[in-house]
N, CA, C and O atoms as a GROMACS GRO file, in nm:
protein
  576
    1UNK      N    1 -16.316   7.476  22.495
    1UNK     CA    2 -16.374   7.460  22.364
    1UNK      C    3 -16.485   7.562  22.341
    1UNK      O    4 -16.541   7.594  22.236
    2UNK      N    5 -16.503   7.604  22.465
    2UNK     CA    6 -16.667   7.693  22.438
    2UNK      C    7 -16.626   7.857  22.338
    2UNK      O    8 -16.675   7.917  22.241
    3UNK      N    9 -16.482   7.879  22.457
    3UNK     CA   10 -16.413   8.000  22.430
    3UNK      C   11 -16.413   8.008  22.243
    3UNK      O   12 -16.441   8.108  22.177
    4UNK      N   13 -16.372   7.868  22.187
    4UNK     CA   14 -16.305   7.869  22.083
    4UNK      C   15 -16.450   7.886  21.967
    4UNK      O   16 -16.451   7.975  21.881
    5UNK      N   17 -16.542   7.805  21.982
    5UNK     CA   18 -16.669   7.812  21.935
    5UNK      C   19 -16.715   7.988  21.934
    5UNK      O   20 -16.742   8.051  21.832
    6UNK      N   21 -16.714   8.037  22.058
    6UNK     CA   22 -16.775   8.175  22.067
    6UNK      C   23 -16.723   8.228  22.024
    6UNK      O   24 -16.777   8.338  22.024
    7UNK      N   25 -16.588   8.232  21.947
    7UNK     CA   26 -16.503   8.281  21.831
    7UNK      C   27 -16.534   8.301  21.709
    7UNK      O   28 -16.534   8.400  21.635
    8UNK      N   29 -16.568   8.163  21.694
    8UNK     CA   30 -16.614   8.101  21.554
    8UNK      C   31 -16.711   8.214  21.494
    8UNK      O   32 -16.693   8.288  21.397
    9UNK      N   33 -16.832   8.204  21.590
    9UNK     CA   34 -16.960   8.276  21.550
    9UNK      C   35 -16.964   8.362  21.586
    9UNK      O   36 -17.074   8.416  21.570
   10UNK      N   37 -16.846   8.454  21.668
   10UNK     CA   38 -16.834   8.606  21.606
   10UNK      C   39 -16.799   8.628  21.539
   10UNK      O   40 -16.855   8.727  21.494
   11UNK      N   41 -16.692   8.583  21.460
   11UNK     CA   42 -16.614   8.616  21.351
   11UNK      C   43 -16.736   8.629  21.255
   11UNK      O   44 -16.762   8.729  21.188
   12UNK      N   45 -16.809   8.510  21.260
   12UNK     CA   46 -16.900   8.529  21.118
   12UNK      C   47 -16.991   8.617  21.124
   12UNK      O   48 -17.020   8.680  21.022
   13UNK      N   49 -17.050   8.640  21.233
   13UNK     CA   50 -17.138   8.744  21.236
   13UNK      C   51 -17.084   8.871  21.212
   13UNK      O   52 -17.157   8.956  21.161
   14UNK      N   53 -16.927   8.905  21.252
   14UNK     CA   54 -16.847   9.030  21.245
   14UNK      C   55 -16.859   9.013  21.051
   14UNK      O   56 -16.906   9.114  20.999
   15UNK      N   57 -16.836   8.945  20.993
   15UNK     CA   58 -16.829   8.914  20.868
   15UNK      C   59 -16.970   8.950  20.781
   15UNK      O   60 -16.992   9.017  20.680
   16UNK      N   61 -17.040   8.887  20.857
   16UNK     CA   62 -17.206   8.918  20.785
   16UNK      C   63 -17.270   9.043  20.788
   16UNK      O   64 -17.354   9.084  20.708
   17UNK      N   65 -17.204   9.124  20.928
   17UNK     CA   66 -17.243   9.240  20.935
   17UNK      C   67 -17.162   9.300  20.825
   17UNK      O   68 -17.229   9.379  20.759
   18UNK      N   69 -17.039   9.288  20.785
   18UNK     CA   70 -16.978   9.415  20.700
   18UNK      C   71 -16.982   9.383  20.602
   18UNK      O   72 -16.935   9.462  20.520
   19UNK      N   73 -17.038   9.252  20.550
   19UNK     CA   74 -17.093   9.186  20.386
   19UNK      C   75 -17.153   9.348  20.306
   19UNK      O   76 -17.100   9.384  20.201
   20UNK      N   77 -17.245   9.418  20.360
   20UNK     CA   78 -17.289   9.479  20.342
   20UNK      C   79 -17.265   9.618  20.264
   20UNK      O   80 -17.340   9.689  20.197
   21UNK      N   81 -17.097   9.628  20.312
   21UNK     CA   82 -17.069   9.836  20.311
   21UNK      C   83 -16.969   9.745  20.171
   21UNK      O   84 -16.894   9.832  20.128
   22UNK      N   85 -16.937   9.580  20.072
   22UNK     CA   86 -16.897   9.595  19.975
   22UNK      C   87 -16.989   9.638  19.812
   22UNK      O   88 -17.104   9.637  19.767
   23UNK      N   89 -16.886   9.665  19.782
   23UNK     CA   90 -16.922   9.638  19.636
   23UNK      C   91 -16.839   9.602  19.536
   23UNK      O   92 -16.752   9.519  19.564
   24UNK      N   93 -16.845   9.642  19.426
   24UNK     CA   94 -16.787   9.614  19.290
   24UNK      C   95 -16.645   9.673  19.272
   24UNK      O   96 -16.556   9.624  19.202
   25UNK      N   97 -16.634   9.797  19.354
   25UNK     CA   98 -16.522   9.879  19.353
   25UNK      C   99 -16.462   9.838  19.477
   25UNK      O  100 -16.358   9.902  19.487
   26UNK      N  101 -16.475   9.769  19.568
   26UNK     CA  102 -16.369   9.737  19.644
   26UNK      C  103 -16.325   9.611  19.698
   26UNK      O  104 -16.289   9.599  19.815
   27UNK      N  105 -16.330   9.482  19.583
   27UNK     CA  106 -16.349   9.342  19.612
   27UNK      C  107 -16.209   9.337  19.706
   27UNK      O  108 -16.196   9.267  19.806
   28UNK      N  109 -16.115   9.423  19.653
   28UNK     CA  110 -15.999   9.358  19.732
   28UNK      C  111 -16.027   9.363  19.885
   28UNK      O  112 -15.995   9.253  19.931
   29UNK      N  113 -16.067   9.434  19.971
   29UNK     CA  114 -16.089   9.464  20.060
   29UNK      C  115 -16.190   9.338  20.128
   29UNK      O  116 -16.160   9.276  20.230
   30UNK      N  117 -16.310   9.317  20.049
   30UNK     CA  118 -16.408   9.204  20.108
   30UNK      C  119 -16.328   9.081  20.099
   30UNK      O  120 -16.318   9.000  20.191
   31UNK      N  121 -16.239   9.065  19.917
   31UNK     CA  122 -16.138   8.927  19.927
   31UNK      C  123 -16.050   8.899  20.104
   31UNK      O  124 -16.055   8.800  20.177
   32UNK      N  125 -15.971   9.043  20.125
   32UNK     CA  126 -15.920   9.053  20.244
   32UNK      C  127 -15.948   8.988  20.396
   32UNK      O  128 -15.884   8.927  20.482
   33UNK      N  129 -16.087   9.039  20.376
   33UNK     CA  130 -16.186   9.023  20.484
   33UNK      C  131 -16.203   8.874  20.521
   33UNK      O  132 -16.200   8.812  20.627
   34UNK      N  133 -16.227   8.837  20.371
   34UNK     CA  134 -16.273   8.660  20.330
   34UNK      C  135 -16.127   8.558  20.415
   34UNK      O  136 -16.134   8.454  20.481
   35UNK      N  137 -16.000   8.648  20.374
   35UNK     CA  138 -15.904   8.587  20.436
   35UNK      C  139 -15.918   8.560  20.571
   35UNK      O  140 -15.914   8.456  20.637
   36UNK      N  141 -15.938   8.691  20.601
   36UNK     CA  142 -15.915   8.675  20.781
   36UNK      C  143 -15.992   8.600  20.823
   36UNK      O  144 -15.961   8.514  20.906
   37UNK      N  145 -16.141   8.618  20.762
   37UNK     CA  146 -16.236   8.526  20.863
   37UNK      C  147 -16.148   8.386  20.859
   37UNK      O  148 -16.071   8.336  20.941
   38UNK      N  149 -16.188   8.345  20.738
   38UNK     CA  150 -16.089   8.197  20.738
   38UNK      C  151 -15.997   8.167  20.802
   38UNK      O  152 -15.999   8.062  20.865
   39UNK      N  153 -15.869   8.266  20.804
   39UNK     CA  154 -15.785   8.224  20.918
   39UNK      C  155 -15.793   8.238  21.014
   39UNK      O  156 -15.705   8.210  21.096
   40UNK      N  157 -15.892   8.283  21.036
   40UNK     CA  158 -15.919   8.287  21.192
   40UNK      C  159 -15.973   8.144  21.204
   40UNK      O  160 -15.897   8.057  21.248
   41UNK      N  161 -16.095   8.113  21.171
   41UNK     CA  162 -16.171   7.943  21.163
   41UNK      C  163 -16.075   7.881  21.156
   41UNK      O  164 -16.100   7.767  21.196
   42UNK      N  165 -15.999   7.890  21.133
   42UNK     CA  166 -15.872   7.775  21.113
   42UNK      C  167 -15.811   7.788  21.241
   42UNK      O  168 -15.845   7.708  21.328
   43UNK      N  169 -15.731   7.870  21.265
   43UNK     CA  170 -15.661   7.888  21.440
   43UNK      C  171 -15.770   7.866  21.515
   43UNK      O  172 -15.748   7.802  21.618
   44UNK      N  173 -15.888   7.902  21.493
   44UNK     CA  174 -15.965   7.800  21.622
   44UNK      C  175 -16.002   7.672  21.607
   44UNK      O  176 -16.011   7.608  21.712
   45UNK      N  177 -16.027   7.616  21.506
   45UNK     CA  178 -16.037   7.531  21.471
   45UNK      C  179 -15.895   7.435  21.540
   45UNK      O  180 -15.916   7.341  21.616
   46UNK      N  181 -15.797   7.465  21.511
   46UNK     CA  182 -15.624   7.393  21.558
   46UNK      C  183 -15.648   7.424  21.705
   46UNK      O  184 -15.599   7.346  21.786
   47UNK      N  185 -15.721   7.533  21.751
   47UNK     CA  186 -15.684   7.526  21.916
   47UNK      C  187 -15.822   7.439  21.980
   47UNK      O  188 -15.817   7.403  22.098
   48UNK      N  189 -15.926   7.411  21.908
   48UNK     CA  190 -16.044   7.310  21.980
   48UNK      C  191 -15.976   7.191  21.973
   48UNK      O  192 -16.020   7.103  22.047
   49UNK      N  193 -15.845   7.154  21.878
   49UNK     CA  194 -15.831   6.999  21.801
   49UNK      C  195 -15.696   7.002  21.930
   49UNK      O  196 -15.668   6.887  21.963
   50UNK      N  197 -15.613   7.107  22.004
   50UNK     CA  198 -15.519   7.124  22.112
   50UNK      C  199 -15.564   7.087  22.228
   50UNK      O  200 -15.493   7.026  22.308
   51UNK      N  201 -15.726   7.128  22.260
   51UNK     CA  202 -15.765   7.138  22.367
   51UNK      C  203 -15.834   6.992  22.379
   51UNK      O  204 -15.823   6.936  22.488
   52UNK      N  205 -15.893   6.937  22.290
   52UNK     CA  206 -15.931   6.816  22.266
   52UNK      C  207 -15.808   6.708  22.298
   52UNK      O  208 -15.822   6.608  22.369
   53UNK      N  209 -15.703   6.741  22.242
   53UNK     CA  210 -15.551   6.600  22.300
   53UNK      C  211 -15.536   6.643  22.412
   53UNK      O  212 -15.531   6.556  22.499
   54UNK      N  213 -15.524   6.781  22.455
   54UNK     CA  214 -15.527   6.791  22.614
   54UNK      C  215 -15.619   6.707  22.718
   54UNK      O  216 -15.570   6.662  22.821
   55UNK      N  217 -15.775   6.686  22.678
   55UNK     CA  218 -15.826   6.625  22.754
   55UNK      C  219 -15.783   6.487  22.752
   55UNK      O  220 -15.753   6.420  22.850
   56UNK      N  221 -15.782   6.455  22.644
   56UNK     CA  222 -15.795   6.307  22.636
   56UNK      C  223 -15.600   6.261  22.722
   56UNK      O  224 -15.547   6.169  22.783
   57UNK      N  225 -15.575   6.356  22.686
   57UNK     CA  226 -15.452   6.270  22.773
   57UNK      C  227 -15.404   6.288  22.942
   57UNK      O  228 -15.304   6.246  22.999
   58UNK      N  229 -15.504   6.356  22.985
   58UNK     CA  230 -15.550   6.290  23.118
   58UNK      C  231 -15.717   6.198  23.146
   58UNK      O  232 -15.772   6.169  23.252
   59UNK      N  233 -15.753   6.176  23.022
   59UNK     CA  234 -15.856   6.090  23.057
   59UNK      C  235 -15.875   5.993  22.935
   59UNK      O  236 -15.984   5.986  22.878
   60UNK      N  237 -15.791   5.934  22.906
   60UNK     CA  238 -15.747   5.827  22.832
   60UNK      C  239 -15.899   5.750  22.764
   60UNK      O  240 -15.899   5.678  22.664
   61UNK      N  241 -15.989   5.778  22.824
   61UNK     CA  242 -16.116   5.664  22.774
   61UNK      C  243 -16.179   5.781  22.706
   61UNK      O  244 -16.293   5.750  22.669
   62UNK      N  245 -16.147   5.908  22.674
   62UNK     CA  246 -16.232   5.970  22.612
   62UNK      C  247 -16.179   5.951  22.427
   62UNK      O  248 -16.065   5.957  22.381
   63UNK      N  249 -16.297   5.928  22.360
   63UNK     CA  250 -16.276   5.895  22.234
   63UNK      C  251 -16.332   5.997  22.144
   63UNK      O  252 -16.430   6.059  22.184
   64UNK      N  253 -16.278   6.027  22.013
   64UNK     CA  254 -16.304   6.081  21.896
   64UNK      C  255 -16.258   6.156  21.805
   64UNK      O  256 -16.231   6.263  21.861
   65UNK      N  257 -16.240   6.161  21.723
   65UNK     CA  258 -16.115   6.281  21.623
   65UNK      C  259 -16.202   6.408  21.576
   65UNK      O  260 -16.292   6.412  21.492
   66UNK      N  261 -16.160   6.493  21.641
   66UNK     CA  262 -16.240   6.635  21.619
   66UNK      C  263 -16.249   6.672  21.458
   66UNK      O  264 -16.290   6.782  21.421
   67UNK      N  265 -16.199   6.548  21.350
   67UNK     CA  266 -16.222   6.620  21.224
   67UNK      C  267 -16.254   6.510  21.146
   67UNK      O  268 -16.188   6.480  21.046
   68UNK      N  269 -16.345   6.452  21.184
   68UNK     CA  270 -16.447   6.364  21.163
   68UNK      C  271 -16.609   6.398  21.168
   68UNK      O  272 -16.634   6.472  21.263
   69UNK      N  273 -16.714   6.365  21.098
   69UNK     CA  274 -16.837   6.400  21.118
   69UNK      C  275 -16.897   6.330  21.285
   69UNK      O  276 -16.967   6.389  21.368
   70UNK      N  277 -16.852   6.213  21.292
   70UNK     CA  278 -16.860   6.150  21.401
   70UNK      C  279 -16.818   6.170  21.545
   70UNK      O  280 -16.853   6.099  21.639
   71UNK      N  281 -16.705   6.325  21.555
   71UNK     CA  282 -16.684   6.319  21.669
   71UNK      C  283 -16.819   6.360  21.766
   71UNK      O  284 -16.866   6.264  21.827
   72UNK      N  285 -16.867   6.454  21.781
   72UNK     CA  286 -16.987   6.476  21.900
   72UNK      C  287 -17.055   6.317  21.904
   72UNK      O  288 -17.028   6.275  22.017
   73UNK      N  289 -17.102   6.254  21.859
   73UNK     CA  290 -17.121   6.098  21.879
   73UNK      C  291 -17.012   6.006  21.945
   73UNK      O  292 -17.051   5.926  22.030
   74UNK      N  293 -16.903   6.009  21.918
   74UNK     CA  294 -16.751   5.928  21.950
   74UNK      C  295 -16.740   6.006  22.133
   74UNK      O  296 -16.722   5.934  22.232
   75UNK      N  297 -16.754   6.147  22.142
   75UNK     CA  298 -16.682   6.195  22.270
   75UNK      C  299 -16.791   6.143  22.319
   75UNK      O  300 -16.778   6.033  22.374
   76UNK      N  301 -16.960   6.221  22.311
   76UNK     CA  302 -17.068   6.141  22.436
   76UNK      C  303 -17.039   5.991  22.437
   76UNK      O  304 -17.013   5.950  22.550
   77UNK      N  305 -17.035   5.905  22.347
   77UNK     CA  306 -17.051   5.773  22.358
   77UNK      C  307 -16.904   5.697  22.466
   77UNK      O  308 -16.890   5.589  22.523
   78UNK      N  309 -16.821   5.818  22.450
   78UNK     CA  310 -16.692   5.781  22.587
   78UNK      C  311 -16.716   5.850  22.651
   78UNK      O  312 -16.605   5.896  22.676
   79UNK      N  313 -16.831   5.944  22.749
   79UNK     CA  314 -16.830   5.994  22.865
   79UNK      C  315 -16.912   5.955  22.943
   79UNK      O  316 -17.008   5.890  22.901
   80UNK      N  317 -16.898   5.979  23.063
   80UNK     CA  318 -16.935   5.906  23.166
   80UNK      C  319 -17.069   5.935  23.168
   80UNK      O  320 -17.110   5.994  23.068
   81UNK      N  321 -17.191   5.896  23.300
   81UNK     CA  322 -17.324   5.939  23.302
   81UNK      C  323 -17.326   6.099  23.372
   81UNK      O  324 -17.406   6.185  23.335
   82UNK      N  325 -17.231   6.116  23.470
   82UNK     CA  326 -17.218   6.262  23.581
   82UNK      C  327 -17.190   6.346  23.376
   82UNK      O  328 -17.284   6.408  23.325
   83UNK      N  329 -17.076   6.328  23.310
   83UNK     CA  330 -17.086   6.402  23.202
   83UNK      C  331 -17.200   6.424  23.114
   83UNK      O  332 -17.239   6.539  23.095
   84UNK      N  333 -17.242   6.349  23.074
   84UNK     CA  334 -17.369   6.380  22.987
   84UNK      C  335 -17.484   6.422  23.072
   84UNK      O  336 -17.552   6.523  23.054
   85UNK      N  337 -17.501   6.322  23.181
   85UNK     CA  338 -17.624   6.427  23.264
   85UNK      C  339 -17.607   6.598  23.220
   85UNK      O  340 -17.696   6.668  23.174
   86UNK      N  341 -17.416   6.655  23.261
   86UNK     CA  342 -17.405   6.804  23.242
   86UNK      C  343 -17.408   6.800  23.106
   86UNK      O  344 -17.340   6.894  23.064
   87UNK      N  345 -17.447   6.743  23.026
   87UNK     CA  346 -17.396   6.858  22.884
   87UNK      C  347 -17.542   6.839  22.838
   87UNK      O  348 -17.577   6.932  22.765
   88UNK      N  349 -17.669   6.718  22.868
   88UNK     CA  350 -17.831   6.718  22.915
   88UNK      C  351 -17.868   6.880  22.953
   88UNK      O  352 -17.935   6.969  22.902
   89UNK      N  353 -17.791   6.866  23.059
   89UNK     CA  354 -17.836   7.017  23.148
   89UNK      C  355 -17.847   7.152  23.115
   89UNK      O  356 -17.934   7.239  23.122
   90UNK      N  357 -17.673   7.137  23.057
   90UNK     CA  358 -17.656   7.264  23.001
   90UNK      C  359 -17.732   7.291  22.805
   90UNK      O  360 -17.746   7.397  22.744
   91UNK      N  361 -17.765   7.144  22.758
   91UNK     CA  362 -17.829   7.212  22.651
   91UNK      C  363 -17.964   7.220  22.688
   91UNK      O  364 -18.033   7.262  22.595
   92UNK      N  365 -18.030   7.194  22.796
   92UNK     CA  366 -18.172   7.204  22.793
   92UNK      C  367 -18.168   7.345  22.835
   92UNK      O  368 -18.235   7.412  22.756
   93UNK      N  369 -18.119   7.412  22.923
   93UNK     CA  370 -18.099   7.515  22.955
   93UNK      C  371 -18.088   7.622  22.882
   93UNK      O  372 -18.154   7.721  22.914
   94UNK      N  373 -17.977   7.626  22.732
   94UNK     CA  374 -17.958   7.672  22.607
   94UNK      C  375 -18.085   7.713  22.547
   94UNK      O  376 -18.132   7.826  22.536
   95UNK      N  377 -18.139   7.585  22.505
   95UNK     CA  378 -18.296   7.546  22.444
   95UNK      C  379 -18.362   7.648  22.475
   95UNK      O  380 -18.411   7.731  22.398
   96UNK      N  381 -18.367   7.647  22.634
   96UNK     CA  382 -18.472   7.706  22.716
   96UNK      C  383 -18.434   7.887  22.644
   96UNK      O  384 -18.504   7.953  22.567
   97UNK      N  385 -18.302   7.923  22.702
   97UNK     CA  386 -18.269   8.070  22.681
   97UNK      C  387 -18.286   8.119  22.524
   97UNK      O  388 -18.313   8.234  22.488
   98UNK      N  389 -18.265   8.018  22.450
   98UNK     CA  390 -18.271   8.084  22.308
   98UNK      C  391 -18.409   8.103  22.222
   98UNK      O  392 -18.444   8.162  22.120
   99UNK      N  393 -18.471   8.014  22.332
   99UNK     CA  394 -18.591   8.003  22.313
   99UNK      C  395 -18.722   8.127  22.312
   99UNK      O  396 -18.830   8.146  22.255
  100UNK      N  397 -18.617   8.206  22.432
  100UNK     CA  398 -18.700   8.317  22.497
  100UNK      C  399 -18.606   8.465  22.391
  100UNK      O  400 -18.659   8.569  22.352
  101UNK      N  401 -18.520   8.440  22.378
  101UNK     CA  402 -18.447   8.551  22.292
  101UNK      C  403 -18.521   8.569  22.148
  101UNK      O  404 -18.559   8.674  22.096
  102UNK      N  405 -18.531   8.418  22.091
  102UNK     CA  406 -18.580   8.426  21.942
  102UNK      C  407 -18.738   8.466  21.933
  102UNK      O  408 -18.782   8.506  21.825
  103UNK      N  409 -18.801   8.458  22.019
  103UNK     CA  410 -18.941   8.454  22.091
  103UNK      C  411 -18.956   8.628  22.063
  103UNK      O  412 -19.021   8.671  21.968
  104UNK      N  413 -18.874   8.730  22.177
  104UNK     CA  414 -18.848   8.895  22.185
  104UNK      C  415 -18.783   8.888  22.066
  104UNK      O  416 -18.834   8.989  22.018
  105UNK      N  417 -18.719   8.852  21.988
  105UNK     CA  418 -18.672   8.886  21.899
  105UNK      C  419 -18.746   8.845  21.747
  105UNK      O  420 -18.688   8.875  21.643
  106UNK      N  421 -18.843   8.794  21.746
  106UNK     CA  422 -18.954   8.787  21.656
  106UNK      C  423 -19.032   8.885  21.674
  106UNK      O  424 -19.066   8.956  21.579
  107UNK      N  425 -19.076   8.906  21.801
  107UNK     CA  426 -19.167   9.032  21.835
  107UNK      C  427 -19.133   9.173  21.806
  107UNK      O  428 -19.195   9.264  21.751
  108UNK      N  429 -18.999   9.162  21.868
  108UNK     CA  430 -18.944   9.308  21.864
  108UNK      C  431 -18.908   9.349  21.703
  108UNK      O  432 -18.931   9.467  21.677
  109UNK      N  433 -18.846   9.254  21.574
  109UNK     CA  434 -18.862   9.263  21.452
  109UNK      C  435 -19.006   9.264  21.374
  109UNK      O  436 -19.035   9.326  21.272
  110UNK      N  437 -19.084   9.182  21.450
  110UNK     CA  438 -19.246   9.272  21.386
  110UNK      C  439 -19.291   9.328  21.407
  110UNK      O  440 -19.402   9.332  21.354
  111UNK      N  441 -19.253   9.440  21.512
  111UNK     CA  442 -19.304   9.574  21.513
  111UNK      C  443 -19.213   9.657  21.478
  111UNK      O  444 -19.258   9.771  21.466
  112UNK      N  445 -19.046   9.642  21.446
  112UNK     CA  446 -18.997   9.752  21.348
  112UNK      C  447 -19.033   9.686  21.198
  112UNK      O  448 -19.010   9.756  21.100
  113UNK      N  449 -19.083   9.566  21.182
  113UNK     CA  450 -19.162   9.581  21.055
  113UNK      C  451 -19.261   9.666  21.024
  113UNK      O  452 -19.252   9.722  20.915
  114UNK      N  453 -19.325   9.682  21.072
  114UNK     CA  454 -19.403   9.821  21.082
  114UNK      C  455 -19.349   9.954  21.010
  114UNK      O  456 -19.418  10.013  20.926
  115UNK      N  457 -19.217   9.999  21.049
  115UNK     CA  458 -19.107  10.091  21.022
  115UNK      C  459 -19.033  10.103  20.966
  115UNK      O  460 -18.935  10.176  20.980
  116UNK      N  461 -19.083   9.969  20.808
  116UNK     CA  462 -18.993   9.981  20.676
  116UNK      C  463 -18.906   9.890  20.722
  116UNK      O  464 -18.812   9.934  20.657
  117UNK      N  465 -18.858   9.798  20.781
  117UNK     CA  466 -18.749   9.730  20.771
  117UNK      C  467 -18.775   9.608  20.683
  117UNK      O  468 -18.689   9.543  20.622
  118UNK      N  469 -18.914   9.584  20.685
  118UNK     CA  470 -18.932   9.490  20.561
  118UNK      C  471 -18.987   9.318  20.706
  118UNK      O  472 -18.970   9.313  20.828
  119UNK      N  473 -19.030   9.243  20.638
  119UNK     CA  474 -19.067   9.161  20.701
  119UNK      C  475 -18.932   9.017  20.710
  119UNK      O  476 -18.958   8.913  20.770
  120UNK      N  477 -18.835   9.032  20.662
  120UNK     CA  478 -18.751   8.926  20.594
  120UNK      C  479 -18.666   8.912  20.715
  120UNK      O  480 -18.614   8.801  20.709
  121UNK      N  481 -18.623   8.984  20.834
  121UNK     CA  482 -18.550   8.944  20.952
  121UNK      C  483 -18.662   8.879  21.051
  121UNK      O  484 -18.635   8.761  21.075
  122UNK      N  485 -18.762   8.919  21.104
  122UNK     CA  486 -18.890   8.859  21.196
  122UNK      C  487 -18.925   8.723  21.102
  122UNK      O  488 -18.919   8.616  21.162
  123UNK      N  489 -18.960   8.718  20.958
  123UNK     CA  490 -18.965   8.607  20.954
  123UNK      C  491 -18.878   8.495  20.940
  123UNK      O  492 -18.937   8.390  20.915
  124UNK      N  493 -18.681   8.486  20.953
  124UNK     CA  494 -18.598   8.415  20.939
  124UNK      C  495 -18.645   8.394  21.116
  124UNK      O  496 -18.642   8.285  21.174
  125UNK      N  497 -18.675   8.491  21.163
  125UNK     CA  498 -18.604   8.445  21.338
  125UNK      C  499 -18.730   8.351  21.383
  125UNK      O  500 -18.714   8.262  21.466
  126UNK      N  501 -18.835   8.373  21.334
  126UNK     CA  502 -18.939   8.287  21.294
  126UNK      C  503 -18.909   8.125  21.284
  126UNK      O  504 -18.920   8.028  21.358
  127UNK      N  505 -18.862   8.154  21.139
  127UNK     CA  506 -18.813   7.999  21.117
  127UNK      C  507 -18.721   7.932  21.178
  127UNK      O  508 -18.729   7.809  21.185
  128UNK      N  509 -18.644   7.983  21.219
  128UNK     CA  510 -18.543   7.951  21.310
  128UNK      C  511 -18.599   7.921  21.441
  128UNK      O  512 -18.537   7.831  21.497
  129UNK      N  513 -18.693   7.966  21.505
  129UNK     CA  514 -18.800   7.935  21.628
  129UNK      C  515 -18.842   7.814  21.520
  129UNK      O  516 -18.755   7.728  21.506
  130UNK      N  517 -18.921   7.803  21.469
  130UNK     CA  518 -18.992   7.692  21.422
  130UNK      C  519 -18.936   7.592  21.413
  130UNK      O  520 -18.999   7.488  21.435
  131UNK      N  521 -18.813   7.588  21.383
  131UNK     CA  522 -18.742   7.480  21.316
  131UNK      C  523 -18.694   7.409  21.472
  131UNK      O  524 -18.687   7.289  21.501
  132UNK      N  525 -18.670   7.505  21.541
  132UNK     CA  526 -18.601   7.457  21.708
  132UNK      C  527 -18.702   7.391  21.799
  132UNK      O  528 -18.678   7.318  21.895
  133UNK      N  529 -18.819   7.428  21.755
  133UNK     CA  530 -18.932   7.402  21.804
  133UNK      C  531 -18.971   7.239  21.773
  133UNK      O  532 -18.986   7.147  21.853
  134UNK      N  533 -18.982   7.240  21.623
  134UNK     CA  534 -18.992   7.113  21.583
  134UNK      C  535 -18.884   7.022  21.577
  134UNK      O  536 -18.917   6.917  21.523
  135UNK      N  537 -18.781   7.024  21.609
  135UNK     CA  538 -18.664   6.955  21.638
  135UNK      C  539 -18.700   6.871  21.756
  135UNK      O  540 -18.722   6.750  21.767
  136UNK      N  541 -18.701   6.967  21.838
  136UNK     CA  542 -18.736   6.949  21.981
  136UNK      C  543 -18.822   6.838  21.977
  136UNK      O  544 -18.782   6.721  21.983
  137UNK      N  545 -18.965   6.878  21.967
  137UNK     CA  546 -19.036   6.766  21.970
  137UNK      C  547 -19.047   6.654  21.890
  137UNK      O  548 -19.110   6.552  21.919
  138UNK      N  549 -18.968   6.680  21.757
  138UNK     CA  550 -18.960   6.526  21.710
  138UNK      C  551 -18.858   6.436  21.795
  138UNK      O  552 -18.891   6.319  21.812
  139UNK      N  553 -18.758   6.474  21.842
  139UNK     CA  554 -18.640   6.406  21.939
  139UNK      C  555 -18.709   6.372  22.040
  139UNK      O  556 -18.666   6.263  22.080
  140UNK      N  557 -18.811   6.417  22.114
  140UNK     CA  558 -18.912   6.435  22.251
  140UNK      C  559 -18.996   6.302  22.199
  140UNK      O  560 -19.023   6.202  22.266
  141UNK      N  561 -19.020   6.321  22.102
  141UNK     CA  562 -19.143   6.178  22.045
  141UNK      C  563 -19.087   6.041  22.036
  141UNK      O  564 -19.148   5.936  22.058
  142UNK      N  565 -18.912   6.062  21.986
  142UNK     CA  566 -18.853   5.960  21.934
  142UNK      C  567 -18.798   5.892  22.084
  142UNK      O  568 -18.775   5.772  22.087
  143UNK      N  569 -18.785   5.953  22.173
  143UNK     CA  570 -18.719   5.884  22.271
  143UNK      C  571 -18.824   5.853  22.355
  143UNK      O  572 -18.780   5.822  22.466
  144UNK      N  573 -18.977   5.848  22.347
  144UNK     CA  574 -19.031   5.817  22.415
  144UNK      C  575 -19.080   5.652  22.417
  144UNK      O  576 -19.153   5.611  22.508
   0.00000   0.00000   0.00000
C-alpha cells in the first residue's frame, strides 16, 4: 500500500510542477495532463483496494472498506497490539523526519527569499510545520 500511496503524491506533485509551463493557448494539453493524473489515482487507487482483499483474506479479522471515510479507523480498530505498536512507531518516526526536512526547508526558502523568490514558499512550509506541530500536541494533551 505504501508503494501505491508514493504514487499518488508523485503524480501530483509531477502535476503541480508542470501546472505552471500552461496557458490559454494550450488547454488541450493541461486538459490531457488532468486525464492522466486521474487515471492514474484511479489504478492506484483499484490496486490499494487489491492489496487490501489480499490481506484480509489471509487474515480474516482484519476489517474495513477502503472506500469509506472510516476505513483507517475500521483496519486499526481490527489489528492486533504487535500491529499498531508498528504503525505507533513508524508514524512517530515520520513525525520525527518530516519534522527536520520542513524545519531545513523553511530555512533554506528564507534565505533564497532574500534572492527574489518572494516569501510565499518559506511561509506555506511554515504553516505546514505549524500546523504539524500543533496537531501533535493537541493529540499529546488529549490522550493524557
Amino acid at each position: 500500500m505504501i508503494l501505491a500511496d508514493l504514487g499518488i503524491i508523485f503524480i501530483i506533485i509531477i502535476f503541480a510542477l508542470g501546472f505552471g509551463k500552461y496557458n490559454s493557448s494550450n488547454y488541450m494539453i493541461s486538459l490531457m495532463d488532468s486525464g492522466i493524473m486521474l487515471g492514474t489515482i484511479l489504478i492506484s487507487g483499484l490496486l490499494q483496494d487489491k492489496i487490501v482483499e489480499f490481506i484480509k483474506s489471509y487474515n480474516p479479522e482484519k476489517r474495513g472498506d477502503l472506500y469509506t471515510l472510516k476505513f483507517q479507523k475500521d483496519w486499526m480498530e481490527s489489528s492486533d497490539e504487535r500491529e499498531k505498536v508498528e504503525v505507533y512507531k513508524a508514524a512517530y518516526s515520520s513525525y520525527k523526519v518530516t519534522q527536520i526536512v520542513l524545519i531545513f526547508g523553511v530555512g533554506i526558502l528564507g534565505i533564497l527569499s532574500m534572492d527574489g523568490i518572494g516569501i510565499v514558499p518559506a511561509l506555506s512550509l511554515g504553516i505546514v510545520l505549524l500546523v504539524s506541530k500543533i496537531s501533535y500536541g493537541l493529540v499529546s494533551i488529549k490522550n493524557k
